[in-house]
N, C-alpha and C positions, 0 to 999 in steps of 0.2 A: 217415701219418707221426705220430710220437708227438706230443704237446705239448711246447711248450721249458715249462724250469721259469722260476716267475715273477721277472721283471728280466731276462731273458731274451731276444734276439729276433733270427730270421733276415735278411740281408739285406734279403731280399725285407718283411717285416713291417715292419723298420726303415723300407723306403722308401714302405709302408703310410701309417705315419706320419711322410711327410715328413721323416724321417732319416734320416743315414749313419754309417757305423762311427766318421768320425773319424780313422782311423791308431791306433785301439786294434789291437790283434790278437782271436783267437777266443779265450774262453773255454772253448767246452767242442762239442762236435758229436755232432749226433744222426744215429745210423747207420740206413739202411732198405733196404728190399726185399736182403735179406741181404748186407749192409756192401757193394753197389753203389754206393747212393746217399749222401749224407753232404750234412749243412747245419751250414753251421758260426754258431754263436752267440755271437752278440755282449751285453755291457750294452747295455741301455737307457738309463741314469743318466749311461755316458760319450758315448753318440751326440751327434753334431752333426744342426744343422738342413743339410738338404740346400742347395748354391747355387743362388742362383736364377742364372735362364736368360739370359745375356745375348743382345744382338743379335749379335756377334759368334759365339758358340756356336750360334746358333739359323740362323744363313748356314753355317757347315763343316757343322751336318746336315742342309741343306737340299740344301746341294751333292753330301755323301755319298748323301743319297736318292737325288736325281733319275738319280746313276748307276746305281743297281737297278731303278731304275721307266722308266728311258725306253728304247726301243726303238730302235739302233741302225738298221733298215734304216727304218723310217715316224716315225722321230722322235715319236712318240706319249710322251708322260706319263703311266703308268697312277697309279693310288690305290692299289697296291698291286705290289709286287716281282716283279719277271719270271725265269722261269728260265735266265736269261741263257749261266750254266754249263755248262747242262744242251743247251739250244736254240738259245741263239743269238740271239733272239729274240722278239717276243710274239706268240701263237700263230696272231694273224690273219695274220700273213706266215711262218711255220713252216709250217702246215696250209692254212692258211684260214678257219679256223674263226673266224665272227665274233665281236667283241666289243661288249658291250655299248655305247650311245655314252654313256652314265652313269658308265663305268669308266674313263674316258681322261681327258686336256685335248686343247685343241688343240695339235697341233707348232705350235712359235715361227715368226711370221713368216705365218702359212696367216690369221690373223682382221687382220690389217692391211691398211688400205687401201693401202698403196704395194707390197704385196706382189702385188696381183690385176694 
């Protein structure tokens, strides 16, 4: 991809350095792998500082995660997104195929003592 010219800078850069466009609109976009791809360019000068992270923000992604990472039939937590879509499920109960026990949590309810 080209260089943006300088004062210049891609979303993604922008959020490099901890900024956002702000509600400016694009100045100018850099076209690639033959005008497929496009990034569109923003000032630097007019960016804002990105918001910080409330608790209340940081609960709705916690809740949107755990809907991609936890496994519907074993109730498992993974640390990383299941192919839910695709599967159905996380692969230990698709296949069989085990998983690591470094890659999960426990299901809610299994490490409690009123639970056993």
């Amino acid at each position: 991809m080209e260089a943006a010219p300088k004062g210049l800078a891609t979303r993604r850069q922008l959020g490099e350095r901890r900024l956002r466009p702000g509600g400016q609109d694009p100045v100018a976009v850099i076209e690639c792998r033959g005008g497929k791809r496009k990034a569109w360019l923003y000032e630097i000068d007019k960016a804002k500082p990105i918001r910080p992270m409330t608790f209340a923000k940081e609960t709705a992604l916690d809740k949107a995660m755990a809907k991609r990472q936890t496994c519907p039939s074993c109730s498992r937590r993974y640390y990383h997104c299941l192919p839910l879509s695709t599967l159905g499920s996380c692969l230990e109960c698709y296949d069989g195929t085990p998983a690591a026990p470094g890659s999960y949590t426990r299901p809610p309810g299994e490490h409690l003592a009123a639970a056993a």
